[in-house]
Each structure stands twice: as C-alpha cells, then as structure tokens.
N, C-alpha and C positions, 0 to 999 in steps of 0.2 A: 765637247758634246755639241751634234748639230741643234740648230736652232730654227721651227720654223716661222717664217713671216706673213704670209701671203696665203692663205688655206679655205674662206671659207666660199670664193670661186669653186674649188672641188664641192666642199658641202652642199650645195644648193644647185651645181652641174643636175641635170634633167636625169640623164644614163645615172649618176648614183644616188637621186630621187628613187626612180625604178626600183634600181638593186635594193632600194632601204625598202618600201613598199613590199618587196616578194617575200625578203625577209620577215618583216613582220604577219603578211599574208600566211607564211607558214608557221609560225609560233600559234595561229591564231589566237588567245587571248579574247577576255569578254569586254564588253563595251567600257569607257570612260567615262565621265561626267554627262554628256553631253548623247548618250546612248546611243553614239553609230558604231554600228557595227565595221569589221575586215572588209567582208562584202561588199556593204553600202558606200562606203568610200572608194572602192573597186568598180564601184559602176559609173562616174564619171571619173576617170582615174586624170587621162589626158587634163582636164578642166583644173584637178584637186592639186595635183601636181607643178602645172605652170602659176596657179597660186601661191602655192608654199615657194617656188622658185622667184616669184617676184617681192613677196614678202619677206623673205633672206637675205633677196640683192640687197634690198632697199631698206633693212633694219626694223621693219616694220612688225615682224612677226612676231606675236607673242604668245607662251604656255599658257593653258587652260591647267586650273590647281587638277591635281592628283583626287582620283575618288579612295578614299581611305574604308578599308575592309579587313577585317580580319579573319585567320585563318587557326584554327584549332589544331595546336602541336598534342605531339603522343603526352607530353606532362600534366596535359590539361589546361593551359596557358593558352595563351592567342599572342601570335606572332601579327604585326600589321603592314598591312601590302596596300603598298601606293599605284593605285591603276590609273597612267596616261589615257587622254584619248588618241584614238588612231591616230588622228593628223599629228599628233607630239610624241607616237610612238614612232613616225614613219621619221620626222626631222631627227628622232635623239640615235635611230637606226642610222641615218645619211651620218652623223656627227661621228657613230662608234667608226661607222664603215674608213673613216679618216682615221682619225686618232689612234685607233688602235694599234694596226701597224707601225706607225712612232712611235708606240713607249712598249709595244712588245720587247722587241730587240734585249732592253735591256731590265728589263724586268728582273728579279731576282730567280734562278736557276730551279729554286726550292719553295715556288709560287705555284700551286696549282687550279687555286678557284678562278671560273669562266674565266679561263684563256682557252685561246682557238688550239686544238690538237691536244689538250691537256684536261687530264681526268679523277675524281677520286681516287681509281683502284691505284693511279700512277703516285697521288700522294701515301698512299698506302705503304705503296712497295719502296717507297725512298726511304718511309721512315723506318720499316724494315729494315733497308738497311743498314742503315744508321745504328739499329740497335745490335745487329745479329754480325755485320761485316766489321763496322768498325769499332763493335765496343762499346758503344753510348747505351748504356743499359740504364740509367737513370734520365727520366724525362718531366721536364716542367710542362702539366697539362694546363693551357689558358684557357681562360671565360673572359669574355669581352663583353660589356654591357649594355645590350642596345645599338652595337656598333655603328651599325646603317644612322640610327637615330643622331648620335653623338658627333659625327663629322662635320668638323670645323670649314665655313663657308671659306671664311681666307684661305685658312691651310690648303684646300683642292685648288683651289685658281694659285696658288703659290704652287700646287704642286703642279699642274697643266702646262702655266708659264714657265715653267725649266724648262722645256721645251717647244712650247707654242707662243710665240708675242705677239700672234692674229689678235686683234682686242677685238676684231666681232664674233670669231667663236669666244674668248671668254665671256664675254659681254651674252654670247646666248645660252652659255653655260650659267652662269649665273640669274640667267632669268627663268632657267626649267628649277636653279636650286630653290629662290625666292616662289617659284608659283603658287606656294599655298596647296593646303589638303582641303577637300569637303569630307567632313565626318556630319553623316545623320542632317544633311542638308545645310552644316553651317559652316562657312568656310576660317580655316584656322593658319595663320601664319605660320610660316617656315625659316626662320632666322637661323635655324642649325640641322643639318644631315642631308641625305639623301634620300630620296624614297625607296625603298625595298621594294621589284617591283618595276622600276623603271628601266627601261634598255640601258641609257647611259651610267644608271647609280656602279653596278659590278667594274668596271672598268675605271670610273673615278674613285672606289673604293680601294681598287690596286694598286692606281695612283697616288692613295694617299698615303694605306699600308706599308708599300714598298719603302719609305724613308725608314718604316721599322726595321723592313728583312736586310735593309745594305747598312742599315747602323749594328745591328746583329753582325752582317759578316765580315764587318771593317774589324771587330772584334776577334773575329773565327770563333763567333758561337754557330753553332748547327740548330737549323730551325727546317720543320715541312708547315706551311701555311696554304689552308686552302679558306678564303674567302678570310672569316674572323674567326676561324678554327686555329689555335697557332699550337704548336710543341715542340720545347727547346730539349736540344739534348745537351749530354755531358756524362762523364766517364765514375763520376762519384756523387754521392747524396749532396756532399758539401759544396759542389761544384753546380750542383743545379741550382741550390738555393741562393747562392750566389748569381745566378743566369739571373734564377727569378728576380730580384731586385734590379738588375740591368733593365731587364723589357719592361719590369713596373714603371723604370723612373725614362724611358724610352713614350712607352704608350701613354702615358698619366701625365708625364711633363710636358714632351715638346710634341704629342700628337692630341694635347687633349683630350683623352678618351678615358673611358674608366672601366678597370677591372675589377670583374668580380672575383674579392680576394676567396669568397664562402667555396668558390666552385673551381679554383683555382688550386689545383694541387700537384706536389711532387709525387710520384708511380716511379715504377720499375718495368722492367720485363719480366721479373718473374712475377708479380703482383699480376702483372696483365695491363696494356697501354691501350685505351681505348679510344678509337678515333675512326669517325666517319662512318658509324656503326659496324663497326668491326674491334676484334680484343686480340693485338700483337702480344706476343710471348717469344720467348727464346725462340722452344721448336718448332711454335706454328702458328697461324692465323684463325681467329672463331670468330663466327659473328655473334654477333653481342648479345644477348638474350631478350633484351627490352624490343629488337628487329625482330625476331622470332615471334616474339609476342603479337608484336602488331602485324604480322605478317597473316600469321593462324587468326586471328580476328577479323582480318580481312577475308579472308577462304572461308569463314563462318558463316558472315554475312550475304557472301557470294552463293551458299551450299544451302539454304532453309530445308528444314525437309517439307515443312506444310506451305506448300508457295505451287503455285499452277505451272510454274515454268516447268519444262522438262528437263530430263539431263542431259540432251543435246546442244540446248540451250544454256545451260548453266558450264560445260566446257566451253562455249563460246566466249564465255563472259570470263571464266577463268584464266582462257589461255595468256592474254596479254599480261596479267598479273605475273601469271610464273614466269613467262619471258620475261619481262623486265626486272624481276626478284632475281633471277636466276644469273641474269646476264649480268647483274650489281655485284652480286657477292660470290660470286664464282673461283672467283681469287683465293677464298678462305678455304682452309681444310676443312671441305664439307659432307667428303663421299656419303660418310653414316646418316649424318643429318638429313641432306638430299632424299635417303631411300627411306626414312624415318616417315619424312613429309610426306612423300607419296602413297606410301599406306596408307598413311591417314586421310590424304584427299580420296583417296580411291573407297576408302572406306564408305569416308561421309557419302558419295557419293552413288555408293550401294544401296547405302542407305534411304538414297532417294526414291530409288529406284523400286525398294522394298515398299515404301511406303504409296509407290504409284501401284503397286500391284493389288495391294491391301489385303488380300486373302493369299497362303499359301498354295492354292489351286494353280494361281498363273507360275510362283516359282518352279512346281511341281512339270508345269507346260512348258517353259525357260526349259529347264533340265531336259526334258523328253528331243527336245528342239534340238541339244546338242549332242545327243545321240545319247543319254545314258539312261538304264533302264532298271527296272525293277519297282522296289517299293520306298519312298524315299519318307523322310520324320516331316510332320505337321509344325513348320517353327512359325511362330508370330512375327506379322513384319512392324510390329513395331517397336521393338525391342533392340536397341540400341547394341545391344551383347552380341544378337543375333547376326546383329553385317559384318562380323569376322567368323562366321559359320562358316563349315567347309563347305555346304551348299549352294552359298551364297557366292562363294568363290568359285564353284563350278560352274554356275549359271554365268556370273559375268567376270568372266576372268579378267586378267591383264590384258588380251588380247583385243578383247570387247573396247576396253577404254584407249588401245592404240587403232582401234577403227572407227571410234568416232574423233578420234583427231586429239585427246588429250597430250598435253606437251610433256612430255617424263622428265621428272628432274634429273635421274638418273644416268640420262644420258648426255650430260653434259659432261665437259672436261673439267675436274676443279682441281683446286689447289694450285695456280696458275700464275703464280704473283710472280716468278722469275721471270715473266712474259712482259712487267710492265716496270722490272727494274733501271734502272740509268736513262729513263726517261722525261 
C-alpha cells in the first residue's frame, strides 16, 4: 500500500484554497458560530484566503466549535447537525479536495455513501442484485447507533495514517475532531465522533467504515453500505444470523460502535428488504410507503386551498419537488403510482382554482371560454367531491396544467434500476 508523506503543502496551496472555496460557495449552507455568511467571506476572498494559507503553513490555524442544531426526521426524532463556519468549511473542503482521491481507489466496491460518481439508486440496484441474480434472498438489515456520534477519535487518525504519515494534516484532523459543539450558547466537548454535517465527517466515516466492509469481504460475506445504512446478505436464514454475529462482534468490538440490536433485523425478499426508502422484492422495486407519505404531506402543504397564492404560483413552488421526488425514485416500479399522484396534484389543484373562482358563474365562463356550450349544472366550488367533476375537468384540463408548466410524473421513464446495475 502506497504511503503518503509530504501533503499538507497541496492542502493549503492557494489554487486548492480556490477550488475548496467554490465548492463550498455552491453547497451554500447557513452561517456558523460566528455568523458569516458564503458571500461575506467571498468579498475579501484574495485577504481570507492568503490567511487561512499562512495559518496552515505555519500550524497556526485553528477550528472554531461546530454550531450544534437539530433537525426534525419523518419519526419525529431530531437528528443533530454540526454546522462549521465558512473559514473551517472552506479548510475541511481544501483537506477532502486531497484525501479523497487516496483512499478512494480502494475503498470497498460495495460503499456507496458520498463518494464522488456514486449514488443511492446505484446502492439499490447492487443489492438487487445480490438478491435477484445471485440468490442472496435472506438479508441482515443493520441500525447503527448514533454512528456519526460514536466514532472513535484514535480509530480515524489510525484509520487516515494507513495511508497518510503527514502529522500536520493529522495533527489538523484531529483539531477540527476535538473543536467542540456550541449547543444553546454553551460550548460542549468533543472527545468522540464527528459532526454530522461537516465536509470532512462523510469521508472520515468511510474511512472508518471501511475496516468493516474489507473484514466482511476478507470473509466473502456480501454487504451494500451506504453511509451507516449496512445490509448483509446470504443464501439462507441460518446463514444470515450467523453474518449477523460477525458484523456485531466487527462494529461493537474492534470499531467501537453500537448497534441497535431493537432495529436490527433478519428480512427476506419475499417479506420485502427495505432500504434507502425504497422495499426490494423478488419481482420488483416499491417505494416505501412512509416516502409516500411524506411526499403527499409535502404537496399538501405546497397546495392550501385558502392561501392568496395563485395556482401559477403554487406550480412554481411544486415543480422542484417533483423533480427531485421523481428523479430519486424513479428506479422503482412506479408507472401506476406516478399516474395515481398526478391526479391527485392535479386535483388539489383544481381545487385551487375552484376555490379562486368562488361562485359557479366564473366556471360556467371557464367552460364558455373553451368553446362548450349549452346549459351547464350549478356545482359549489367548495366541495371537495366536486374537483373530480367532469366539468371541472373540462374547464381545466390536462392541458391547462401542461401550459402553465406543471412537471408530469407521468412522463418519466421508471423502473430503471437495470440502468444503475454493476456500478
């Protein structure tokens, strides 16, 4: 295994000062402890820059603690996110922009969280295949506890030094580990983990990880890992429970870390293997029902009917949603569900519409508008029953909502997953 010596010359080089800057310029992210903004550090950049560059030469540099904040998961739970400031987002940026490409290379095969060119839907389709091509029908689903939290200080700088013996980057790894959280103004020690949150945490997580997934394959167990999401296969029940014991006395012994045994269980493919919000099965891929959920609550929110906004407006504010919904789970056999959804946006949003009008008069003027004639039924717009009337549909068709630009799920390609297989 190469060995490097000599590295943090590149880290603190000016050109990949820059490059770490633009980076983080485009993640944009909110302010740190110390409340400067992307921008504000962007407007003497030449100044901020040859700073952080003689503070690196010269050892001198040191993290400002993480502003500690949490964030509300779909279980109700809060998950907590350690936010650098800029200047410690821009140096941890300069440190990945190095590192990374050293321990990519040999990263485990079957690693897919934040690596460069590597994605959920691709951890997906692995462990599809795993289950569908090669047989592995029974799978060890893990929980990891806090994992970000629980990362042993030594263990990362043992894990870094396999192949970095720069002691000034570990020496400034270990000083962004020790920096300290401020929670609610009061600042709190850090003796173990990495911040969730931080540029460099995801890639020293995989560095830590990783001793799991190559003691797993020194074994030829089958593992797809994305981030602390893990699932081991095997060819029979008996054989996973046996896996399971392996990775317990793997991640609980020599990674120190602790699994939750309550969340921790043996599945199948025919049960349905769920992972990355999506539910693997023999014949096909669904997405999960709890995404669903949170999805339609989110289009709720977006669709008020008693809200000033128009429905021009409210497609504006929807579309990025469904692109992003759509572009996530697209992989799954979703044709029905796709067309399912869309009625129903298209509904709510009928329903907007009905409710702008407030007296059947204007519908009545709608209709006349698109040429149809006669005498048409008096319905109330605000009757919820009413926005799948055939009137209602005549007035604002399909058409209507593909001319003010609404995104169709419909016409997306899904069930896709062959696309993101052996990758």
């Amino acid at each position: 295994m190469k060995k490097w010596y000599s590295l943090i010359d590149k880290v603190y080089g000016i050109e990949n000062l820059e490059k770490a800057y633009r980076a983080v310029r485009a993640n944009k992210g909110a302010p740190g402890i110390d409340g400067e903004t992307v921008e504000a550090f962007g407007q003497h950049l030449e100044e901020r820059l040859n700073q952080l560059h003689h503070e690196l030469k010269t050892g001198t540099y040191e993290p400002q603690p993480v502003l500690r904040v949490e964030i509300p998961k779909s279980d109700g739970s809060k998950r907590p996110l350690g936010i650098p400031t800029v200047k410690d987002r821009v140096v941890q940026q300069a440190l990945l922009n190095i590192l990374q490409p050293i321990f990519e290379l040999d990263f485990h095969p079957s690693s897919y969280g934040y690596r460069p060119g590597r994605s959920c839907q691709q951890a997906v389709a692995k462990a599809e295949m795993f289950i569908n091509r090669y047989g592995f029908k029974h799978v060890v689903d893990m929980d990891l506890s806090k994992c970000f939290d629980r990362l042993d200080h030594e263990l990362i700088i043992k894990g870094v030094n396999r192949k970095v013996s720069d002691g000034s980057v570990l020496k400034l790894i270990r000083k962004f580990l020790t920096a300290g959280v401020m929670k609610d103004g009061a600042w709190e020690e850090t003796d173990i983990g990495s911040p969730q949150g931080g540029v460099i945490s995801p890639l020293l997580t995989n560095i830590y990880l990783d001793q799991f997934d190559q003691a797993m394959k020194a074994r030829g167990i089958r593992i797809v890992r994305y981030a602390d999401d893990i699932l081991v296969f095997a060819r029979s029940r008996k054989e996973a429970g046996k896996y399971r014991q392996i990775a317990y006395s793997i991640l609980e012994g020599k990674l120190k870390l602790v699994v939750n045994k309550q969340k921790t269980h043996l599945t199948d493919a025919y049960k349905g293997v769920s992972y990355l919000g999506f539910i693997i099965r023999t014949k096909y891929v669904s997405i999960h029902p709890k995404k669903i959920k949170s999805f339609k609550d989110k289009i709720r929110q977006l669709t008020p009917r008693n809200h000033g906004m128009n429905v021009e407006e409210m497609i504006k504010r929807l579309n990025p949603v469904l692109r992003g919904w759509a572009n996530y789970f697209r992989i799954a056999n979703c044709k029905g569900l796709f067309a399912q959804l869309m009625e129903w946006i298209r509904r709510r949003l009928r329903m907007k519409k009905m409710r702008e009008w407030k007296k059947w008069k204007q519908l009545h003027k709608a209709l006349r508008r698109r040429g149809y004639k006669g005498d048409f039924l008096k319905i109330s717009m605000t009757r919820w029953r009413n926005s799948a009337s055939p009137l209602i549909n005549m007035a604002l068709p399909n058409s209507w909502f593909n001319e003010l630009g609404l995104i169709d799920l419909t016409l997306y390609n899904v069930g896709i997953l062959h696309h993101f297989r052996g990758k």
